[in-house]
Structures are given as structure tokens and as C-alpha cells.
N, C-alpha and C positions, 0 to 999 in steps of 0.2 A: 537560563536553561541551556542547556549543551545542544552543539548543534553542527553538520557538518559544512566545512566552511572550502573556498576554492581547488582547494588539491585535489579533494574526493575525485573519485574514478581510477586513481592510479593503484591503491590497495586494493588487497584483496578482504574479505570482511573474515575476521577472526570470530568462529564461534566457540563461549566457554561453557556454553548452557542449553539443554534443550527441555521443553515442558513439553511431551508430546510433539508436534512442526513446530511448535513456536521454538525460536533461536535468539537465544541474550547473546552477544556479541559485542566486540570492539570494531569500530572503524576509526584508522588512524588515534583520535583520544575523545572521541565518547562512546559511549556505553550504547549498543542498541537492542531496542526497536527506539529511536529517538525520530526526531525532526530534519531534515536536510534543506539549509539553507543555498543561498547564491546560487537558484538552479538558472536562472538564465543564464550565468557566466559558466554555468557547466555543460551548457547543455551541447549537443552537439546538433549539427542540421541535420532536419529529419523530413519525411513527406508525409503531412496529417492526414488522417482519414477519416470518416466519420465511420461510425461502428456497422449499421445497418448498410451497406452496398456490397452488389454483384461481384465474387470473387477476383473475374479481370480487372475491376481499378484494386481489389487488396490487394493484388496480384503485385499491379504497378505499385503501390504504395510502398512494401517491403522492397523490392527490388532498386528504387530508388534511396529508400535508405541507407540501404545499404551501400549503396555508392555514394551518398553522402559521406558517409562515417569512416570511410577508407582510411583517411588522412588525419582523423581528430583523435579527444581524447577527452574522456569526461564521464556523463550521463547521457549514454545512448538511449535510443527509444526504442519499445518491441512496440512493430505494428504488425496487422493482420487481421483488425476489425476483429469478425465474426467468428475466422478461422482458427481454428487449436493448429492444424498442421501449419499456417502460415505464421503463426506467431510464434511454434516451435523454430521452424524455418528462420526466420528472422533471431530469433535468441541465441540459437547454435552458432549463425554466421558472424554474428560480434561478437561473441564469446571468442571464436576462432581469430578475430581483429586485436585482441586481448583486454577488451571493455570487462568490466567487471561490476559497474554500477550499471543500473538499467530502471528506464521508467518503463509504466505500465501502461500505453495510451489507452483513452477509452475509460477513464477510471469512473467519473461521475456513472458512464450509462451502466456498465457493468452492477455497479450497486442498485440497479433496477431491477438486474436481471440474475436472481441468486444461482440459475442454474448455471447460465454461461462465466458467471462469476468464478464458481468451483470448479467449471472445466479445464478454464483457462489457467489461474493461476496455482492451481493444483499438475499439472502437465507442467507448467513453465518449472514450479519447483522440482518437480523430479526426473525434468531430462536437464534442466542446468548445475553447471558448478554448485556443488553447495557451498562454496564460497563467494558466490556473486550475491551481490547485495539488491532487494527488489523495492523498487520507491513506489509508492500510492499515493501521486500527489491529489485526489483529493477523494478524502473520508469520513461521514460522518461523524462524531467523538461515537456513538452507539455499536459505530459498525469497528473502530477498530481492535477492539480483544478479540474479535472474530478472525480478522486479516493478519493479525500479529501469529496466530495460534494456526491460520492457513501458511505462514511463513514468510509474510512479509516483515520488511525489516526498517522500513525507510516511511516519514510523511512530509507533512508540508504547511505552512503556516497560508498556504493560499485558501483553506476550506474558510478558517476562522476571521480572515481576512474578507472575504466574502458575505457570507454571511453577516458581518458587522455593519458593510455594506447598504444591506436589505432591511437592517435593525431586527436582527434575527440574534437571540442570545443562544449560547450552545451550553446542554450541560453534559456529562459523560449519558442521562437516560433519555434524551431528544431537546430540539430545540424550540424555543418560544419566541414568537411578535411579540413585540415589545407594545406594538400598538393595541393586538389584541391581548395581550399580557403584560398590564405595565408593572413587571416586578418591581424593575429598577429606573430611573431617571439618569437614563447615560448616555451625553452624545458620541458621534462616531467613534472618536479617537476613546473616550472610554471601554465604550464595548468591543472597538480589536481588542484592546488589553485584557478584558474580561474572557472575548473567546481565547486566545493565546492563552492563556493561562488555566483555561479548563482544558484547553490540549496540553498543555505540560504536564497535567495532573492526572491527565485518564492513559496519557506515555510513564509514567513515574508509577502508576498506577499497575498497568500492563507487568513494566519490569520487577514488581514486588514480588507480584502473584508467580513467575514467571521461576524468580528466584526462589520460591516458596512452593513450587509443583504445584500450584493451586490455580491455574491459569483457567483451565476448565469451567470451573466454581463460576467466575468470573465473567465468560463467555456466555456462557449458560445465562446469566443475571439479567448482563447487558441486551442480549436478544432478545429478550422479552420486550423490550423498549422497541422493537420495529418488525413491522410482517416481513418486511424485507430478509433481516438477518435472519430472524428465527424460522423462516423457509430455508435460509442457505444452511442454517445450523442443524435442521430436521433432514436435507439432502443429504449434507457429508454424513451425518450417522448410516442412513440406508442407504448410501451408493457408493462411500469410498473407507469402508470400514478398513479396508487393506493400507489404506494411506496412515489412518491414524494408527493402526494394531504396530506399523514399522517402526513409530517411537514412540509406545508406550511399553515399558517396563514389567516385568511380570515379575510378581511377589512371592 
């Protein structure tokens, strides 16, 4: 599977396709919404924060980021927890350092939370470059034709890694215990390869539909596999109808 490997951060992401926010693109030489690999080697020092806390440590969190990231170069991190305006804050000002790859922190809690989900990386997409490229390193397979179609463009082999972990099998419509559902008889190293490659296939997946205007169809599908998404897919229809009407095409 294609995958972005130590350069990443210096392009900028060429997009050739849009399906509504969803964005087919090039980075460097693969295709996306793909996988990005080597993020420790890319990453640049950043200061974590947990999502839930009182504005002054987001405060501090952003602000030391940003002076971490002065001097680097890679995959910077937007922090800002809670905050839309701090995480704008945080995107603009390495954006202006000339970062152009960006992780999303807070990925797992956000997919809890479908509203601040759409807040956030709904803003992030339409006050940055549309040529920066946005990583979600970790996503359920369910939830990403959702994320692809919000505009993210980048994932990570750490969800399916994990999960293999726990002896959790991932399909593109939710995951099963293995304990409590013994599909398959597969140890560790089996079931990484088994998740990894249902993430190759619901990415390969993504980019069909994608190519094919039919992204929607797809989104639609997949949400029904989780309360989660399909509250964040029932929001964006009634609260950010302006966002999707900007790329979608009239007949």
C-alpha cells in the first residue's frame, strides 16, 4: 500500500479532485486520502494536552508549540484542546513557519464527540491553506469516509496496530473481539495484517467512490455502523449546510 515516507512536510499537497470537501490528491508520490507513515521521524516537538482543560494550560499548550516548531520541519501538531479559536490560532501560526503537514491532536477523544468533531475540523479546513495536508492519526475504519468527505487527507497505521493489540478485528462496518467473536483464529502478528489491510481497503475504498462522485453514497453507508458518526453526519447536514453547498456542483 502507498504510503508517505520521511520527506513529508516539505510539499505542499496537490489537489486533483474534489467530491464535495472530500480532496483526491498527490503528496510527493501517492495518491490521497492514503496512510502516512514514519510519523515519529516526522514529527516535530510539540506540548500534549489533554482535550478536556481550563483554557490557560490550552493557553500554555499552543504557545509552547509553537516555540517548539520555530526551528523544525515535518508534521507539526495543532493543539488547542477544546478551543476552535486556539486551534485556529495554533494552525495560522505554522502555517506562517511554512509547515504544511499538520496533525490533528485529540483525535481518539474528538471521535466521542461528533459535535466538537465538526467544529473543529470544519474551521481548521476553511481558515487553512487548502493545500495543507490534515493527518487523523487515529480513526476508526467506520468513521473515515466521514473524515475523508470533512476533508481530511492523511491516516495512520497506529488505530489498526492497536486494536490488534486488544485482539480487536476491524472491518470498514465496526470492530469485533475476537474473544467474544471468534471469527477467525489469528494471533497478534496475524490480525495487525488483517487490520492493516482492512485499512488499505476502506482508503482504496474512500478513493474510488471519491473518483467516482459517489463519496456521499458511501458516507451515508458507513455511518450507520456507529451513533457516533451518524450524529456527526445528521449535524453537518443541519448546521453546516454552507460548508457542504461551497463544493457541491449544481446541475
Amino acid at each position: 500500500m502507498g504510503a508517505l515516507g520521511h520527506e513529508a512536510g516539505i510539499s505542499m499537497l496537490e489537489i486533483k479532485l474534489h467530491d464535495g470537501p472530500a480532496r483526491q490528491g498527490k503528496y510527493q508520490d501517492i495518491e490521497t486520502p492514503n496512510i502516512l507513515r514514519s510519523i515519529q521521524e516526522l514529527m516535530v516537538d510539540d506540548e500534549p494536552m489533554p482535550y478536556d482543560v481550563p483554557k490557560e494550560l490550552a493557553e500554555w499548550s499552543v504557545q509552547n508549540t509553537l516555540k517548539k516548531a520555530e526551528n523544525g520541519k515535518g508534521l507539526a501538531v495543532i493543539h488547542g484542546s477544546k478551543y476552535v479559536n486556539l486551534r485556529l490560532e495554533c494552525a495560522n501560526a505554522l502555517e506562517k513557519m511554512g509547515y504544511r503537514l499538520f496533525l490533528v491532536a485529540n483525535s481518539e477523544e474528538l471521535l466521542k464527540r461528533p459535535r466538537d468533531l465538526l467544529k473543529i475540523i470544519i474551521n481548521l479546513r476553511e481558515n487553512m491553506n487548502p493545500n495543507s495536508a490534515l493527518f487523523f492519526p487515529f480513526a476508526k475504519l467506520e468513521f473515515i469516509p466521514l473524515l475523508v468527505y470533512l476533508g481530511v487527507d492523511l491516516f495512520s497505521l497506529t488505530t489498526a496496530d492497536f486494536y490488534a493489540q486488544l485482539g480487536v478485528m476491524m472491518t470498514p462496518c465496526g470492530n469485533y473481539d475476537l474473544r467474544e467473536y471468534p471469527l477467525y483464529d489469528l494471533n497478534p502478528e496475524e490480525l495487525k495484517e488483517y487490520n492493516r489491510n482492512s485499512l488499505d481497503f476502506v482508503l482504496r475504498e474512500v478513493r474510488a467512490h471519491v473518483q467516482n462522485g459517489t463519496l456521499r453514497n458511501l458516507v451515508e453507508e458507513r455511518c450507520c455502523s456507529s451513533p457516533e458518526a451518524m450524529s456527526a453526519l445528521r449535524i453537518l447536514d443541519r448546521d453546516y449546510e454552507y460548508f457542504l453547498d461551497k463544493y457541491t456542483p449544481l446541475y
